[in-house]
N, C-alpha and C positions, 0 to 999 in steps of 0.2 A: 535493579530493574524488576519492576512485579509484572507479571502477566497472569492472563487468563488464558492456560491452553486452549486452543481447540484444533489441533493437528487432525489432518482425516488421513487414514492410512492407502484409499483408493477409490475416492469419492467419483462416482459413473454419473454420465448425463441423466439418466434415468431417474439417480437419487436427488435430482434439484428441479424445484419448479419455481413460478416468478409467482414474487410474495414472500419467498424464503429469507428469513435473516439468519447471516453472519453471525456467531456468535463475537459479541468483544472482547476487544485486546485494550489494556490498559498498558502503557509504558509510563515509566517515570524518566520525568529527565532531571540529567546533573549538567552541573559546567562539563565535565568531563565528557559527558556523551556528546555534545554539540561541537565542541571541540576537537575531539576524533573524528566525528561527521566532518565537519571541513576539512578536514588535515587529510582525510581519505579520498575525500573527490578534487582534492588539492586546491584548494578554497583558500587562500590568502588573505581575503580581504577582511581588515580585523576586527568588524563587526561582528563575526564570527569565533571570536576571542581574546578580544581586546575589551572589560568592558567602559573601561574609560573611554575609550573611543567609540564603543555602542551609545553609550549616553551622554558626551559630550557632542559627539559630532553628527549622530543619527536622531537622536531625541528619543531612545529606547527605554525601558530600562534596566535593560540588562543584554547580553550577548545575545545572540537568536538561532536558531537553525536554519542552515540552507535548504534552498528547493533541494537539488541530488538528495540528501539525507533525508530530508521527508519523504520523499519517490521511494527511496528504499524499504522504508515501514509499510507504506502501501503495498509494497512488492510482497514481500516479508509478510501481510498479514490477509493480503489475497490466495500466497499459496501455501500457507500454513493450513489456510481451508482447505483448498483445493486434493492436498495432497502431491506425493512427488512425481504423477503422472501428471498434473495439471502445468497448462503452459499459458506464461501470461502474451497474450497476443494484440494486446496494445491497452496504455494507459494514458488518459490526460488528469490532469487538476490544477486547480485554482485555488492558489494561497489567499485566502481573506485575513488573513492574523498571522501574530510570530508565535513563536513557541519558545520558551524562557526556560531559565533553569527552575527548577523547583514547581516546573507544571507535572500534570501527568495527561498524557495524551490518551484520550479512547478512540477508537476506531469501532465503526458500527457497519455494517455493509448490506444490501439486500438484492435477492436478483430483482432483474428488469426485464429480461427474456432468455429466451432458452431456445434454443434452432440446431439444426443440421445444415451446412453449407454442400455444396454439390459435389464435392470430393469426396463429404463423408465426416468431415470434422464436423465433432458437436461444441458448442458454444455455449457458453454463460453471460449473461450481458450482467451488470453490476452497478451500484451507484455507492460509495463508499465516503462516507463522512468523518471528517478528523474535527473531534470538539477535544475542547480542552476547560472541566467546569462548561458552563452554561454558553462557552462560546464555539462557534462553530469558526475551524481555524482554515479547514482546505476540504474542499470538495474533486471527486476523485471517478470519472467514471472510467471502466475497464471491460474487457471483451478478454478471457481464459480458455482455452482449448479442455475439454475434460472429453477423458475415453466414454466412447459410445455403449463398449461394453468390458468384456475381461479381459479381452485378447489385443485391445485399441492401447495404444500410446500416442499420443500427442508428438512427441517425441521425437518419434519417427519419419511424421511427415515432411514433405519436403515441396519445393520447388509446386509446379501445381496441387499437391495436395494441404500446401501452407499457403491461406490467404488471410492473413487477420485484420 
C-alpha cells in the first residue's frame, strides 16, 4: 500500500481556516485488502470475495469494497490530518462507484467551516472526495472536534460538552 503521509502531530482550531486542503492520501488496493475489509466488518456476502460470483452474478468486474471499509479510510485519512487530539464527530457519504482490485484510491479533503459551538468545542466542517483515476467513487462530508488551543482535547468532553 503507498501513501502520502501527512500525519499532524497537534493540529489547533486556530491552524485551519475554510479553503484549506487536505493534503492527499493515495491507497492502493489488492484482492487482499478488500477481502480483509469484509472479513473484518464481517461481510459475508461474496461479492466481497468471491470474484466469480462478483461477475457472474453482480455484473462487476471484479470483487469490490464494502461501505464499513471505505468508512474506515475516510476515518483513517480525516484524522491522520487531524492528529491524535482530533475527534471525528460525525460522518456521512455517498458511494457513487466500486473500488476494484488493482485501483488506487486518492482522497482529497477541504474545509467548509470552521466554528466554536457553545460548550467550547471547535469544529472543522469538511468535504472529502474518494476518486479513483478520473472517477469520483464517494463523496464524504464530516464535522471533527480539533483543540481550541494547547490545553483543549477533544477527548475529554463529555455529555453537554459533546454535541456533534
Amino acid at each position: 500500500m503507498s501513501t502520502t503521509p501527512h500525519v499532524s502531530s497537534k493540529l489547533l482550531l486556530s491552524d485551519v481556516t475554510v479553503g484549506d486542503e487536505v493534503p492527499a492520501l493515495d491507497v492502493d488496493v489488492s484482492t487482499t485488502t478488500i477481502v480483509l475489509g469484509a472479513l473484518a466488518s464481517r461481510d459475508w456476502r461474496p461479492m466481497h470475495h468471491d470474484r466469480t460470483f462478483a461477475q457472474e452474478r453482480n455484473g462487476t468486474r471484479d470483487i469490490f469494497m464494502n461501505a464499513p471499509h471505505q468508512a474506515t479510510y475516510f476515518e483513517r485519512y480525516l484524522t491522520d490530518w487531524s492528529g491524535p487530539h482530533g475527534r471525528l464527530g460525525r460522518m456521512k457519504f455517498r458511494i457513487l462507484a466500486s473500488v476494484f482490485p488493482g485501483d488506487t484510491m486518492t482522497f482529497r479533503g477541504v474545509v467548509d467551516g470552521v466554528s466554536t459551538d457553545d460548550a467550547g468545542c471547535g469544529w472543522a466542517d469538511l468535504t472529502v472526495t474518494l476518486t479513483v483515476g478520473d472517477t469520483t467513487v464517494s463523496e464524504c462530508s464530516a464535522r471533527i472536534a480539533l483543540p481550541v488551543d494547547a490545553t483543549d482535547n477533544p477527548w475529554d468532553r463529555h455529555n453537554e460538552d459533546w454535541k456533534p
